[in-house]
MARTI-591882 format. One record per atom (N, C-alpha, C): residue number from 1; chain; atom name; x, y, z. Coordinates in steps of 0.05 Angstrom, whole numbers, plus 5000, padded with zeros to 4 digits. Atoms other than C-alpha are relative to their C-alpha. Layout:
! MARTI-591882
REC vextor votor lumtor   px   py   pz
REC    NUM     A     CA    X    Y    Z
...
This chain:
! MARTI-591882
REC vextor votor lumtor   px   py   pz
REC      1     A      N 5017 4976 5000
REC      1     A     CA 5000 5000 5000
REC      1     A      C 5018 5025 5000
REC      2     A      N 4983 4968 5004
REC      2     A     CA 5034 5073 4984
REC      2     A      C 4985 5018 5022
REC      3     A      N 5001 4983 4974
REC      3     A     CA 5037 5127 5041
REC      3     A      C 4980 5024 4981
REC      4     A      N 5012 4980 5019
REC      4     A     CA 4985 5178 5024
REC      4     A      C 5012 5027 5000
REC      5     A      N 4986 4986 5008
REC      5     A     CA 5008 5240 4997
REC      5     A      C 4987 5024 5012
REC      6     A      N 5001 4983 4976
REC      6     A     CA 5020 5293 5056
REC      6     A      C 4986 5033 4981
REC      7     A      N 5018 4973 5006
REC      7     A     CA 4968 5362 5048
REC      7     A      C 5027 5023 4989
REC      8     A      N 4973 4968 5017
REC      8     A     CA 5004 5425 5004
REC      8     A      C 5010 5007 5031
REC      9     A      N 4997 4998 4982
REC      9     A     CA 5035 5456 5055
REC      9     A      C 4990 5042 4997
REC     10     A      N 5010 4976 5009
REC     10     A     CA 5011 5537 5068
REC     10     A      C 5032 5023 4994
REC     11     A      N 4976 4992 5003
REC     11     A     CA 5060 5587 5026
REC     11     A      C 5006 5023 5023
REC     12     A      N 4991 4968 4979
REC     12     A     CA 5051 5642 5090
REC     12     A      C 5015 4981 5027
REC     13     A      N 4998 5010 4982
REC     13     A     CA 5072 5589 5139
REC     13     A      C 5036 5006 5002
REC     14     A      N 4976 4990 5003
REC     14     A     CA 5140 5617 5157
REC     14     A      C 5026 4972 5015
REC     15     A      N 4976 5021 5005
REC     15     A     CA 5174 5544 5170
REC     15     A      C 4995 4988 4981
REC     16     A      N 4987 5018 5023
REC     16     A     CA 5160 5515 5095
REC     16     A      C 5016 5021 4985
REC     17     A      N 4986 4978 5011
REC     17     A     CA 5207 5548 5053
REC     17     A      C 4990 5011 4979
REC     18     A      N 5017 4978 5015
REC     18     A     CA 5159 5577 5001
REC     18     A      C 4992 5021 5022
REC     19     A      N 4999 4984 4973
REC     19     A     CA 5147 5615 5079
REC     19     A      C 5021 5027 5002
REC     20     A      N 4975 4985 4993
REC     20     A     CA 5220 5630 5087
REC     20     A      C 5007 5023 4973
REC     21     A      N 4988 4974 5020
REC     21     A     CA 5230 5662 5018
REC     21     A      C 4982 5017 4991
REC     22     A      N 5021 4976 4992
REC     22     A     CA 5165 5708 5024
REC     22     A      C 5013 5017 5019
REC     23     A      N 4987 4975 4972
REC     23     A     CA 5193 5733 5089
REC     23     A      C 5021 5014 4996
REC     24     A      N 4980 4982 5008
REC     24     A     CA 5252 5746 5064
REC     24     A      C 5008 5021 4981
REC     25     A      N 5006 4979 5020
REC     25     A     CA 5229 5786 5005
REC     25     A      C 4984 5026 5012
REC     26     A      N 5009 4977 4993
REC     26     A     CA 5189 5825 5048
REC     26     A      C 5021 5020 5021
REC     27     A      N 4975 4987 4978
REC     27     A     CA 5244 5839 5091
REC     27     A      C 5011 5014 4975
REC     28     A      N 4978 4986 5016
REC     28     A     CA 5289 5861 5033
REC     28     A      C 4979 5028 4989
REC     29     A      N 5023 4964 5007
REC     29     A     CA 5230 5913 5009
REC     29     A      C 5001 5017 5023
REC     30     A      N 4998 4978 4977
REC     30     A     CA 5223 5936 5082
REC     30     A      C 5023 5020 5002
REC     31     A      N 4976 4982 4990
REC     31     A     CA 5294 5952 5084
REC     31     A      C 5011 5015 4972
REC     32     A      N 4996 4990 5022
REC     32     A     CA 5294 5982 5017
REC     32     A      C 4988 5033 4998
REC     33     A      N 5024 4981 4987
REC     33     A     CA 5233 6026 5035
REC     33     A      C 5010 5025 5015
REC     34     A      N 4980 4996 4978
REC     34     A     CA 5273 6047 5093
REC     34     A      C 5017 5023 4993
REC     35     A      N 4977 4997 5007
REC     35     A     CA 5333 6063 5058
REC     35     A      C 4997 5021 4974
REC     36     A      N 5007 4982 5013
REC     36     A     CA 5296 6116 5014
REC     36     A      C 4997 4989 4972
REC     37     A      N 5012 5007 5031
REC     37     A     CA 5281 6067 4957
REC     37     A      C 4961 5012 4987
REC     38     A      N 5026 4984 5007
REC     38     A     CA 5210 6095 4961
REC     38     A      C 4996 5020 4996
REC     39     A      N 4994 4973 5003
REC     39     A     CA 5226 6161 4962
REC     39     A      C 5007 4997 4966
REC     40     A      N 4986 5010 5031
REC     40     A     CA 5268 6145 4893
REC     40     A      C 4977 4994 4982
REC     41     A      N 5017 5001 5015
REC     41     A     CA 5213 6114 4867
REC     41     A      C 4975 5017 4994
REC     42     A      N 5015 4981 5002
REC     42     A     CA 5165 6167 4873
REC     42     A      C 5012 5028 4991
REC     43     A      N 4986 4979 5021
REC     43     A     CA 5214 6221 4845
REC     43     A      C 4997 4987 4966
REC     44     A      N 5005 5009 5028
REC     44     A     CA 5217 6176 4789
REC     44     A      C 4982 5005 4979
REC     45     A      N 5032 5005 5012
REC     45     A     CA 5148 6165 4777
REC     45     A      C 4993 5028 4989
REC     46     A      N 5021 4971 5004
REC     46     A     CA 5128 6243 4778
REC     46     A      C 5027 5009 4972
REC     47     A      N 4989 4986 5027
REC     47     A     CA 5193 6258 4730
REC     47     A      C 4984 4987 4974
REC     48     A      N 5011 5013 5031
REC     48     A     CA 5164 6205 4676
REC     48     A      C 4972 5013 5003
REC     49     A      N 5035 4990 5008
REC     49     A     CA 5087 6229 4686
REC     49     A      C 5006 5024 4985
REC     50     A      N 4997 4976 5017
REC     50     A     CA 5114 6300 4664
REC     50     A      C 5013 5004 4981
REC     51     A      N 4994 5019 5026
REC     51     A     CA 5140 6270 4612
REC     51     A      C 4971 5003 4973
């Protein structure tokens, strides 16, 4: 008889590693954010609209 085949696992659950590499993408945005990447990107944005 074959072992039945264990439930998906959830991707927000931060011990499977579809988990771990969410968290860590959101980490790298946070600290991007942070670090005046949002700022950047909103200069950006308004030079191309006036464009």
């Amino acid at each position: 008889m074959r072992s039945p085949v264990p439930p998906p696992r959830d991707p927000d659950d931060a011990d499977s590693p579809a988990g771990k590499k969410r968290a860590a993408v959101q980490d790298r945005v946070k600290k991007w954010r942070s670090g005046g990447g949002g700022e950047m990107r909103a200069e950006f944005e308004a030079s191309i609209a006036g464009k």
